[in-house]
C-alpha positions as CSV (number, residue, x, y, z in Angstrom):
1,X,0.0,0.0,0.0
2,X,2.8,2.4,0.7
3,X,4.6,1.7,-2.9
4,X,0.6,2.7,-4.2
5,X,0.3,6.3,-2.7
6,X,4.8,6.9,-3.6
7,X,3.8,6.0,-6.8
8,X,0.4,8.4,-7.2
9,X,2.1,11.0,-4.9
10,X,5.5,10.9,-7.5
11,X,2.8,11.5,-10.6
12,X,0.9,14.2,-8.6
13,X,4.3,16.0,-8.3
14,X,5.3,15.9,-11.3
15,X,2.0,17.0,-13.0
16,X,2.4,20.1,-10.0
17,X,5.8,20.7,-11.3
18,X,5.2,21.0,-15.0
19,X,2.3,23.1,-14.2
20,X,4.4,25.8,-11.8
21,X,6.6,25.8,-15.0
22,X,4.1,26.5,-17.4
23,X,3.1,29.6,-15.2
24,X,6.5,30.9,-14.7
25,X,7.5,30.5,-18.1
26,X,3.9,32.3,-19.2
27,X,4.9,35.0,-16.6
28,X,4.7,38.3,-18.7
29,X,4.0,36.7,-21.7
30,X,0.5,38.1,-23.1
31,X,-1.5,34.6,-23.7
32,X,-2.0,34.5,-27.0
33,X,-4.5,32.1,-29.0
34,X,-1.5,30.3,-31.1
35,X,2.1,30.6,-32.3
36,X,1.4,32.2,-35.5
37,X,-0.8,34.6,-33.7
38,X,2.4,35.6,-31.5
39,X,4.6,35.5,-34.0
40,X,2.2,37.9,-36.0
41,X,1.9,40.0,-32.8
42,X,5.7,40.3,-32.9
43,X,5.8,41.7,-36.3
44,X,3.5,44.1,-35.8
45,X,5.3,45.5,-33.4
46,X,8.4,45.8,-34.7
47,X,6.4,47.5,-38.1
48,X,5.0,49.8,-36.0
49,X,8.6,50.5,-34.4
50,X,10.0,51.0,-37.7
51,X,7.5,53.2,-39.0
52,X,7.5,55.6,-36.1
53,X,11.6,55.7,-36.0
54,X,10.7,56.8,-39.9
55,X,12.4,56.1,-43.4
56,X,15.2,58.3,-44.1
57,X,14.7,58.4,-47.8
58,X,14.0,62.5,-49.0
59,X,11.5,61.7,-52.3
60,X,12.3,64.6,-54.3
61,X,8.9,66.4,-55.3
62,X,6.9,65.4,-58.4
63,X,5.8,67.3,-61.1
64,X,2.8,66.2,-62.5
65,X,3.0,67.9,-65.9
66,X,6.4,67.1,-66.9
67,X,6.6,64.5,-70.0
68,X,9.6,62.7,-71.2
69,X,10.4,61.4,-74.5
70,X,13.3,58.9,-73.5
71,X,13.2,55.6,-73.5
72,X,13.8,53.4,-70.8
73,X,15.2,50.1,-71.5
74,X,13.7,47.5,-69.3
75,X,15.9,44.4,-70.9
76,X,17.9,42.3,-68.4
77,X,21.8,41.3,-69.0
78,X,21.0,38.1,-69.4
79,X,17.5,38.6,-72.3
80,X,17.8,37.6,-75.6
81,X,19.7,40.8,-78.1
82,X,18.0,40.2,-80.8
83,X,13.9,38.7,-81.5
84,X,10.9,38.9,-83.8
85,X,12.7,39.0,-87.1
86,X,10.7,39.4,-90.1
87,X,11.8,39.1,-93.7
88,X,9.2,40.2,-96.0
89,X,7.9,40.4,-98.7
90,X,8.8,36.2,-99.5
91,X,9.8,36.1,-103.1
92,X,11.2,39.2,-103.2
93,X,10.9,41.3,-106.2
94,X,12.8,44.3,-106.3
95,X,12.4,45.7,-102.4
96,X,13.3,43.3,-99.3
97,X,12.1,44.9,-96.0
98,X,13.9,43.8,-92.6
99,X,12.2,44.5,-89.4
100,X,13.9,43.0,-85.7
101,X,14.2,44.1,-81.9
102,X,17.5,44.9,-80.2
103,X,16.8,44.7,-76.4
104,X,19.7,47.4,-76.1
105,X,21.9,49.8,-77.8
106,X,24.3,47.3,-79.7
107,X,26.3,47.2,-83.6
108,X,24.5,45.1,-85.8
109,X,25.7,43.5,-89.0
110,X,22.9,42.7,-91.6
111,X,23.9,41.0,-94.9
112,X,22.4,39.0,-97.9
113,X,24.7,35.8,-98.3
114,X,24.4,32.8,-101.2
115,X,23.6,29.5,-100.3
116,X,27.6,28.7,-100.9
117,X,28.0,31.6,-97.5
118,X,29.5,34.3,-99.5
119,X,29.0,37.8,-98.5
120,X,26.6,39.4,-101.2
121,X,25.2,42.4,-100.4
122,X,25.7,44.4,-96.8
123,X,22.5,46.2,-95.7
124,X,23.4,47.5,-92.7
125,X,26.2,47.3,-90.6
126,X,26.1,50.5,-87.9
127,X,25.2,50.7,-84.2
128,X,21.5,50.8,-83.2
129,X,19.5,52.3,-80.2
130,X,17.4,49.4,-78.7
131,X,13.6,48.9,-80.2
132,X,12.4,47.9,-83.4
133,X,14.6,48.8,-86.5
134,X,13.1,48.6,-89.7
135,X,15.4,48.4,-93.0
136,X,14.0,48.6,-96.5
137,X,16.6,48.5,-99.2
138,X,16.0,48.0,-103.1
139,X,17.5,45.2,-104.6
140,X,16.7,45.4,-108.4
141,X,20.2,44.8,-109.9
142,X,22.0,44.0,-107.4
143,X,20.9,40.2,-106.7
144,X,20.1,38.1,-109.3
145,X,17.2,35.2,-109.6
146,X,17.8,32.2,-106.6
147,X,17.9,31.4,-103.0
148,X,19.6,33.7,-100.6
149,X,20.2,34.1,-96.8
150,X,20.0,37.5,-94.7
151,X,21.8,37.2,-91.9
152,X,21.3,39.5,-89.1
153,X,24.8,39.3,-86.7
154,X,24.3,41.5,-83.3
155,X,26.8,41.1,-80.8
156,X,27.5,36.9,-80.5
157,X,23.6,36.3,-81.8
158,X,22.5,35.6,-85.1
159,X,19.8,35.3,-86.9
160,X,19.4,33.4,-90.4
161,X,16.4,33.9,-92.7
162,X,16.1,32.4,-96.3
163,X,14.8,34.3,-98.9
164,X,14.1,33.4,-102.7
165,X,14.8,36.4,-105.0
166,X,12.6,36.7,-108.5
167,X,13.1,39.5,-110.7
């Protein structure tokens, strides 16, 4: 009988134990319904510290009526250089047009090889702003009947495009 009541009077003291702990550690803790909740609490204050202690950024003042021309180049580093190339009009007659993007100011080297790869004809070959460039050149007498390539080089990206010349 005495090893019974040890035994329930070792469990009692324990459960007492772990509940003075639980109210000491609690001690000046707000109770709160959760972790998260706490966790949010927490944030909030320090926001609220933040925010009082104020950003030090000066904004300078805006001018609602100004308007600016420039262009602003949004392109990353690592974007493509050069996209939507169009070759038209597909058999060319006498007037090949040549429209691409350049995500940013860059040379670009556009010529009108042979199917062997021999340099034909140079239509451009000058440094561009970035945005769409349109080239139209004439090439009545300059190219003869057959199958050609323009080939649009800017910076280490190419571009290949066939075209079929009639005259």
């Amino acid at each position: 009988m005495v090893r019974k009541s040890t035994y329930l009077n070792s469990w009692f003291t324990v459960i007492a134990l772990a509940i003075a702990v639980n109210f000491a550690l609690a001690r000046g803790v707000n109770a709160q319904k959760s972790d998260s909740s706490y966790l949010r609490a927490i944030k909030a204050k320090s926001k609220t510290s933040y925010l009082k202690n104020g950003l030090h950024l000066a904004l300078p003042p805006l001018k609602p009526n100004a308007v600016s021309n420039a262009k602003i180049n949004l392109a990353r580093p690592d974007d493509k250089l050069l996209t939507n190339v169009q070759v038209y009009p597909i058999p060319v007659t006498d007037v090949i047009n040549v429209k691409y993007t350049v995500s940013r100011n860059a040379f670009v080297n556009v010529n009108v090889m042979d199917v062997l790869g021999n340099n034909v004809l140079t239509l451009q070959s000058q440094r561009v702003e970035f945005g769409e460039q349109t080239i139209n050149y004439n090439v009545a007498n300059k190219l003869t009947r057959g199958f050609y390539f323009v080939r649009i080089v800017v910076g280490t990206e190419s571009v290949n495009k066939r075209i079929s010349v009639v005259l």
